[in-house]
C-alpha positions, 0 to 999 in steps of 0.5 A, a space after each residue: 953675775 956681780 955677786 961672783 965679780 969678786 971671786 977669783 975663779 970667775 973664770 969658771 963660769 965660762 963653762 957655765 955659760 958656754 952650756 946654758 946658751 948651748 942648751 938655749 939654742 938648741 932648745 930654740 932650733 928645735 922649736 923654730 925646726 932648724 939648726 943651731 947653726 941658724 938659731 946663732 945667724 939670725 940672734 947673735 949680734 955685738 953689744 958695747 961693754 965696759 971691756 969693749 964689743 962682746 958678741 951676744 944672743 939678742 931678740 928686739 922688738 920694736 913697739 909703736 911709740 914706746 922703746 923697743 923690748 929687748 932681750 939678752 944672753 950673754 954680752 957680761 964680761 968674765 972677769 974678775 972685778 976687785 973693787 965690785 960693789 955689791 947691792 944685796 937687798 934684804 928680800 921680804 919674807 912672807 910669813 907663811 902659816 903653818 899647815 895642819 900636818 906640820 901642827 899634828 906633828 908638832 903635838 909629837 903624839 899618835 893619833 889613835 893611842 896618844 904614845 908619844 914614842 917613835 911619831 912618824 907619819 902614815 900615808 896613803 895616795 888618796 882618800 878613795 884607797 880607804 874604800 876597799 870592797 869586801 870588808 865588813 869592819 874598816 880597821 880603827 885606823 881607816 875609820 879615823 883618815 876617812 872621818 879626818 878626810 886626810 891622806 896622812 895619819 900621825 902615829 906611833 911607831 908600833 902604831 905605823 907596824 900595824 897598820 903596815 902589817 895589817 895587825 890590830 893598832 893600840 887603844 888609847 890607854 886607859 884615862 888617856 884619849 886620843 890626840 884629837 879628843 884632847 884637842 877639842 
């Protein structure tokens, strides 16, 4: 809210408000079993304000020798506040590792022939859609996710044709391996 103090169209937000209380009462009537109507008796109540008493929704609960908890909707005047002072602080970034699926694609090369043309990403539901009854010989590429145990297969584009179409993939070309024997 102090963020938008500044704006002029703060005025906007009263529409934004208007459906998020709208949307808290009706979820807490249906909870309790009861109206709206209700729902706004028994939590609306004054607060005191720079601009005066605003009406609010207010839930307070009183703890032995401690203050008690409160919890307010609403009680923010909509207006708009020139000289604003804003507060941003620099939020703490996490470094978070990349996953493996990211670094396979990364190596922008096939998985089963090592083109480097038109990468994209083959993926199945689970692992247990692999073991399909009935087949003497798994293709080469259901051979390489039930061996990967992954539900995703980084290959080429005429690569993803096939197995889409259940036509044979590409080998490796001849002196070139597989991304995954380079690797190692």
């Amino acid at each position: 809210m102090n963020y938008y103090a500044l704006a002029v169209n703060i005025t906007w937000f009263n529409k934004v408000h208007w459906v998020m209380r709208t949307s808290l009462l009706k979820t807490l009537a249906n909870k309790h079993k009861t109206t709206v109507k209700r729902m706004i008796k028994k939590y609306q109540t004054d607060t005191e304000t720079s601009h005066g008493k605003m009406k609010c929704l207010e839930v307070k609960i009183e703890r032995e020798g401690k203050k008690p908890l409160i919890a307010r909707f609403g009680g923010i005047p909509w207006t708009r506040q020139e000289r604003a002072i804003l507060k941003d602080i620099n939020p703490q970034l996490a470094v978070v590792p990349r996953n493996e699926l990211i670094k396979r694609l990364l190596g922008d090369t096939c998985e089963l022939c090592g083109s480097q043309e038109n990468i994209s990403v083959h993926h199945i539901r689970g692992l247990k859609d692999l073991k399909v009854n009935g087949r003497k010989e798994k293709p080469r590429w259901v051979q390489r996710m039930a061996a990967m145990r992954r539900k995703t297969l980084v290959v080429c584009g005429y690569c993803h044709w096939a197995i889409e179409t259940g036509k044979p993939t590409r080998m490796p070309k001849q002196g070139e391996t597989s991304l995954e024997s380079r690797m190692h």
